[in-house]
C-alpha positions in Angstrom: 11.5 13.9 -21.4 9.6 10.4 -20.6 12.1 7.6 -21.3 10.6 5.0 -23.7 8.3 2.1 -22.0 9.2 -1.3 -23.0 5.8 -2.6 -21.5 3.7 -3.0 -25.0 2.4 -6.4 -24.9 2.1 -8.5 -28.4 -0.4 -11.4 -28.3 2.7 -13.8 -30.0 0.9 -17.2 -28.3 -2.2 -16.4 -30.4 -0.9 -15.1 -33.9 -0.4 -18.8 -35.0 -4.6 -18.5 -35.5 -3.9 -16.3 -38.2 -3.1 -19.5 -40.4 -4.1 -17.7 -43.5 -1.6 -15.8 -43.6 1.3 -17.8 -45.8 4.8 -17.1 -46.9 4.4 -15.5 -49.5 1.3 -13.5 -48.8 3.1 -11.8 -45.5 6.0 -10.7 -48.1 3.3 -8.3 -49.7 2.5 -6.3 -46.7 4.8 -3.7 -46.5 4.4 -2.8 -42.5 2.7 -4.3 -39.2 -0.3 -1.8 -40.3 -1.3 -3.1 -43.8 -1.2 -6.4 -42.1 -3.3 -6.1 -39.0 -5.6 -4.1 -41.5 -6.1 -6.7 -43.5 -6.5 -9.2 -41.0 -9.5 -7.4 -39.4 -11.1 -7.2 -42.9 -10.7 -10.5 -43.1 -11.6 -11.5 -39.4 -14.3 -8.8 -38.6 -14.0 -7.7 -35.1 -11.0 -9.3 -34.0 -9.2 -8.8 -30.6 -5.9 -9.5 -31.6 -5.9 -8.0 -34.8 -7.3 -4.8 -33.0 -4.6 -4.9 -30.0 -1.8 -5.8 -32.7 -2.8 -2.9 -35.3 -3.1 -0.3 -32.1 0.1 -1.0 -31.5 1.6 -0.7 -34.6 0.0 2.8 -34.6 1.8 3.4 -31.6 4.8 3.4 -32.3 4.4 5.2 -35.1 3.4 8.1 -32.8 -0.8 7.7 -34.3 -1.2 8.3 -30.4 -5.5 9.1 -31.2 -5.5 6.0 -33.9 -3.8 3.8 -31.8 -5.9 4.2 -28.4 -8.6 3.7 -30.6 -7.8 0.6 -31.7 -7.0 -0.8 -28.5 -10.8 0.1 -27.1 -11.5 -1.6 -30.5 -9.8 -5.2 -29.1 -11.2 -4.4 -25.5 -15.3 -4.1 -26.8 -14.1 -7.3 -29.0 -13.4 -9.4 -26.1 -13.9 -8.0 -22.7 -12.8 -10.9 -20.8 -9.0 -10.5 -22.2 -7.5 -6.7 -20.7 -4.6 -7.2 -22.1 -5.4 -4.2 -24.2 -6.0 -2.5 -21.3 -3.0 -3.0 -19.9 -1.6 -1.6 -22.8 -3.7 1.6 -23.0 -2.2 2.1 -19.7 1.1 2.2 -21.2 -0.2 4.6 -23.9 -1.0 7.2 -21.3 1.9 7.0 -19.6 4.0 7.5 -22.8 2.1 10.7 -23.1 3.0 11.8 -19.5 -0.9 11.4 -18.7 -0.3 9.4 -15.6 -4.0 9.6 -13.8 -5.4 7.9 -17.0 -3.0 5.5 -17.5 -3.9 4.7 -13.9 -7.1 4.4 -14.6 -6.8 1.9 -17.4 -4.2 0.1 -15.2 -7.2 -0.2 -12.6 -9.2 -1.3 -14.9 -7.5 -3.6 -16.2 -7.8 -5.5 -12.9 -6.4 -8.6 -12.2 -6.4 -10.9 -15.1 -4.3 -8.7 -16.7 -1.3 -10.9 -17.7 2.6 -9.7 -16.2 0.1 -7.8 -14.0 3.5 -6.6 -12.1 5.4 -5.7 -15.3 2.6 -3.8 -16.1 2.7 -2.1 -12.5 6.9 -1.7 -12.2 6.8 -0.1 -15.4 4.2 2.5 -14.8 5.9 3.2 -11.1 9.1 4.0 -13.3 7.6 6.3 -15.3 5.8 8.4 -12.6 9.3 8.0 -10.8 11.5 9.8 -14.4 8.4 12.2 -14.7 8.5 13.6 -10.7 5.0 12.1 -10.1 6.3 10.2 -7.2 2.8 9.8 -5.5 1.4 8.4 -7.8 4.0 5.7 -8.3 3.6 5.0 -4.2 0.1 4.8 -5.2 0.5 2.2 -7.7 2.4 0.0 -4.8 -0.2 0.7 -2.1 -2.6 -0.5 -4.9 -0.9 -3.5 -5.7 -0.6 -4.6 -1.7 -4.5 -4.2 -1.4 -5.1 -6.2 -4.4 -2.5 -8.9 -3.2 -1.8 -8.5 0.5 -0.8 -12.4 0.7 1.6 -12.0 -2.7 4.9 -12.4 -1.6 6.7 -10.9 -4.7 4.4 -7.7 -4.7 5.2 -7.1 -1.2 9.1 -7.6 -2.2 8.7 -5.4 -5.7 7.2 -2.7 -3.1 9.9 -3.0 -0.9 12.4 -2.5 -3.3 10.8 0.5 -4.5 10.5 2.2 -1.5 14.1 1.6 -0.7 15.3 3.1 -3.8 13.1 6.1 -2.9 15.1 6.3 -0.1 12.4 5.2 2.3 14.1 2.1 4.3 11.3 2.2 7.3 8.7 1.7 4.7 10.6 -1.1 2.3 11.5 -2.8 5.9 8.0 -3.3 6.4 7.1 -4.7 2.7 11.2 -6.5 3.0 9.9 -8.5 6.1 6.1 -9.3 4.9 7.8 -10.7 1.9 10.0 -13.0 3.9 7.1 -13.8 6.4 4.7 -15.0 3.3 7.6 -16.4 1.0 9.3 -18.4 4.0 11.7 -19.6 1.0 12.7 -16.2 -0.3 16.4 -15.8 0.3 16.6 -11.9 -1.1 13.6 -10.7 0.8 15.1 -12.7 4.3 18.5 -11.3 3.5 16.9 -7.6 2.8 15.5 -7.0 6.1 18.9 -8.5 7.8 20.8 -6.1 5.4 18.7 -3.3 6.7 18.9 -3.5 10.3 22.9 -4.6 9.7 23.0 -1.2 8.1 21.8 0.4 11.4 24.3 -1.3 13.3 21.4 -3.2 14.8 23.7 -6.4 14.5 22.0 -9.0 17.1 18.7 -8.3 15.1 20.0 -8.8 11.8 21.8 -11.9 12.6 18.9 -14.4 12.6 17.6 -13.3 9.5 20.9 -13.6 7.9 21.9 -16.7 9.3 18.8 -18.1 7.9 18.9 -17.0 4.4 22.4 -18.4 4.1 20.5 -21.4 4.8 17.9 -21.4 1.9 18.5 -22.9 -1.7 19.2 -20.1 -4.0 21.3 -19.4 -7.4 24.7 -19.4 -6.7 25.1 -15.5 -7.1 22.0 -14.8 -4.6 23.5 -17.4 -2.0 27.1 -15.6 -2.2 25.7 -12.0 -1.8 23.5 -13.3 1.3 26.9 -15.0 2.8 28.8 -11.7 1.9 26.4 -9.9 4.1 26.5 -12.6 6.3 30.0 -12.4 6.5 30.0 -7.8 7.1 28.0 -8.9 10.3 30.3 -10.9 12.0 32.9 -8.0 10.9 30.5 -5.7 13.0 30.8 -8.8 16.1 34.8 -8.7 15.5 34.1 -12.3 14.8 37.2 -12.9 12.5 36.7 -16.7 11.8 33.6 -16.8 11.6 33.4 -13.7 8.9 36.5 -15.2 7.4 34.1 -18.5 6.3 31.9 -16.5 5.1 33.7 -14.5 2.6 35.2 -17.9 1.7 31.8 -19.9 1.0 30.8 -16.4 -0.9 33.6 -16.5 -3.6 33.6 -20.6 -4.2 29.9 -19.8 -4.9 30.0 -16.8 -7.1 34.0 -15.9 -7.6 32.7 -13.4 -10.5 31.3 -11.5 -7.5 34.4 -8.9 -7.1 33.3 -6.5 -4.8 32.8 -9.9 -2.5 36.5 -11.3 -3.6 38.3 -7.9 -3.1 36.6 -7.4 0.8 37.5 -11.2 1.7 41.3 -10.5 0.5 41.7 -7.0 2.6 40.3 -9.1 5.6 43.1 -11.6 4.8 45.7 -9.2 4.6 44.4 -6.8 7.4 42.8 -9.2 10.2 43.0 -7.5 13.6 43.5 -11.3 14.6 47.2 -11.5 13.3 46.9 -15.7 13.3 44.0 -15.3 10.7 46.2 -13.5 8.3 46.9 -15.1 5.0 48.8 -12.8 2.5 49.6 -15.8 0.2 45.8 -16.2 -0.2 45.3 -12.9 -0.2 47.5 -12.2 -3.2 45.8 -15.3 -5.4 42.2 -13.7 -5.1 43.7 -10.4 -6.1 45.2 -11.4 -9.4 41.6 -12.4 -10.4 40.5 -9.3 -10.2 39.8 -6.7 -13.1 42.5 -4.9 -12.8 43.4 -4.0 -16.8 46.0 -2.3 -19.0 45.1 1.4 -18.8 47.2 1.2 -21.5 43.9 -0.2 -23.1 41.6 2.5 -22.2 40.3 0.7 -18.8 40.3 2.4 -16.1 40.2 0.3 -13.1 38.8 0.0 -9.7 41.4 1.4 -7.5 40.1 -0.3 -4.7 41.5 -3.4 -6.4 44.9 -2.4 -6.9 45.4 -1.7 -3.8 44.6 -4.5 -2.5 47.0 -6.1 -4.9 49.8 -4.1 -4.3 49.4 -4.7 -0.7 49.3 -8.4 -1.4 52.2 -8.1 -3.8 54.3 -6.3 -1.1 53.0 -8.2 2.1 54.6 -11.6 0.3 58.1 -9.8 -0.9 57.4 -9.2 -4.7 58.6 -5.2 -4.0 58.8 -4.1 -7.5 55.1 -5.5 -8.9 53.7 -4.0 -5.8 55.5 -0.5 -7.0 54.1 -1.1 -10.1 50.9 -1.7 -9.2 50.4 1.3 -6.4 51.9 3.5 -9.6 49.1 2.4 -11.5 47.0 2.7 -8.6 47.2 6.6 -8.4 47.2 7.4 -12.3 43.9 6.2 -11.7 42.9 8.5 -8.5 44.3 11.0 -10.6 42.0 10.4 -13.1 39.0 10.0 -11.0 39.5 13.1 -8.9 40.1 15.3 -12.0 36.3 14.7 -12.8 33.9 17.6 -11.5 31.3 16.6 -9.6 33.5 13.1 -8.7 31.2 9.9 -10.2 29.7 7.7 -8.0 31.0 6.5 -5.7 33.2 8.3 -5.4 33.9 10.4 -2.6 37.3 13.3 -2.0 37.7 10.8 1.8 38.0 7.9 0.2 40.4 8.8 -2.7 42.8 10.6 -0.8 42.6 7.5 2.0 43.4 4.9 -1.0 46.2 7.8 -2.3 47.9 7.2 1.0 47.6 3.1 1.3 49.2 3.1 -1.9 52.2 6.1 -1.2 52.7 3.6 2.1 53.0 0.7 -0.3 56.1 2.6 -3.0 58.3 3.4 -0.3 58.8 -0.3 0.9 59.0 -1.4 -2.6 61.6 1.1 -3.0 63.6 -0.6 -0.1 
């Protein structure tokens, strides 16, 4: 089944031209057809009425009526594609992907949220198994704008979600090369090569995109991986700042918060340890009442437990690790296990938190 586009265009800016429309006359038209109808009797050959009303037939699955109205707007006004654009998205809600490609194409480049347009048509290959043709669409869209920074970095992410990471490297780095100001596309190619353990090359492009002005959620995720590098170095302090500068930035970020805690509490660098601060990041986390139908991120509770236990409160880090396995229990009853789940990791978190019961039991 073809999942629902969202990628219809309305001409909203323009409908204020319709001035003759009052109050009380809109109140007699009893759908977005009757209007548009009347507003092309009204207008004669009208782009926007024509674009509006072929919409409107749409989505009320006139699939024949609609495209027709939409070549209607298009001989009205050539120089606007927006109906184009949109024709595009009418073949692709069909599942007739080399047409709507075609429209898309010709469309060309004044077509307004051009890369909407483009992202949303990729998708649609992508839920329909035409991934070719949604590679096609991003090979398109570099030859049309090969100095575009964000169409090289929309690429990128698409190939790396295809599971390509040697081609969205190459559209990752471009992006950072022509947007010297990007943080995500800078931090993306670091993040790559940090995921092949290629650690020394990673490192100037992560130390750099700590260094760019960002939103305060994009800055902590690029000191977060910032941070996992000089984990892979065994550089304790430096990863320790990091993680630190990370959750002042973005302390909503609780994969981030939960990762700088188990470094507090398990530094190979003993001096480095900090269970007290370990323990206060911990109690921020979403940890809630299973009592109240959450079921939370065992992950978390262990590492409150652990903090619990490592600064003497024995019996809340019993109660914590107790909660800690009803939830593995409920996770691994599941068949197949949800992401991310994985058998290794549940029955490594089962033990950290059996170690954590007996020493509250003390």
């Amino acid at each position: 089944m073809i999942p629902p586009l969202a990628g219809w265009i309305a001409l909203g800016a323009v409908l204020a031209a319709f001035s003759f429309l009052t109050s009380q006359q809109s109140q007699t038209w009893k759908n977005a057809e009757s209007l548009w109808r009347h507003a092309i009797a009204v207008t004669g050959q009208n782009y926007v009425a024509h674009n509006q009303l072929g919409l409107a037939l749409l989505e009320s699955g006139r699939f024949e009526e609609g495209v027709a109205e939409l070549k209607n707007s298009n001989k009205a006004n050539p120089k606007v594609p927006l109906a184009l654009g949109n024709l595009s998205m009418a073949y692709a809600k069909q599942g007739q992907f080399e047409e709507a490609l075609a429209w898309f194409k010709k469309a060309g480049e004044g077509l307004p949220d051009r890369d909407r347009y483009r992202k949303e048509l990729a998708s649609a290959c992508l839920a329909t198994g035409n991934a070719d043709l949604a590679e096609k669409l991003w090979e398109n869209g570099i030859k049309e704008s090969p100095d575009d920074p964000d169409v090289h970095l929309d690429a990128a992410d698409f190939f790396y979600q295809q599971g390509d990471p040697e081609k969205a490297l190459t559209y990752y780095h471009r992006a950072a090369e022509l947007g010297s100001k990007n943080i995500r596309a800078t931090q993306s190619v670091g993040a790559i090569l940090l995921k092949r353990r290629k650690v020394e090359e990673a490192l100037p492009f992560l130390e750099r995109s700590v260094s760019m002005k960002a939103p305060p959620a994009e800055a902590a995720s690029a000191r977060r991986t910032l941070a996992q590098a000089y984990l892979l170095q065994r550089n304790w302090t430096a990863s320790l700042q990091q993680y630190s500068e990370a959750v002042s930035l973005a302390p909503e970020q609780h994969v981030a918060v939960n990762e700088f805690a188990q470094l507090l509490l398990q530094c190979p660098e003993k001096s480095l340890q900090n269970p007290s601060r370990a323990l206060e990041l911990a109690t921020t986390l979403p940890v809630q009442n299973l009592a109240e139908g959450e079921i939370p991120n065992p992950r978390y509770l262990v590492t409150l437990a652990t903090a619990h236990s490592r600064t003497g409160n024995s019996g809340r880090a019993g109660k914590v690790a107790a909660a800690g396995l009803k939830v593995l229990d409920i996770i691994s009853q599941k068949e197949p296990l949800s992401e991310p789940w994985t058998t290794e990791e549940i029955e490594s978190l089962r033990k950290r938190l059996q170690q954590v019961i007996p020493a509250a039991q003390e």
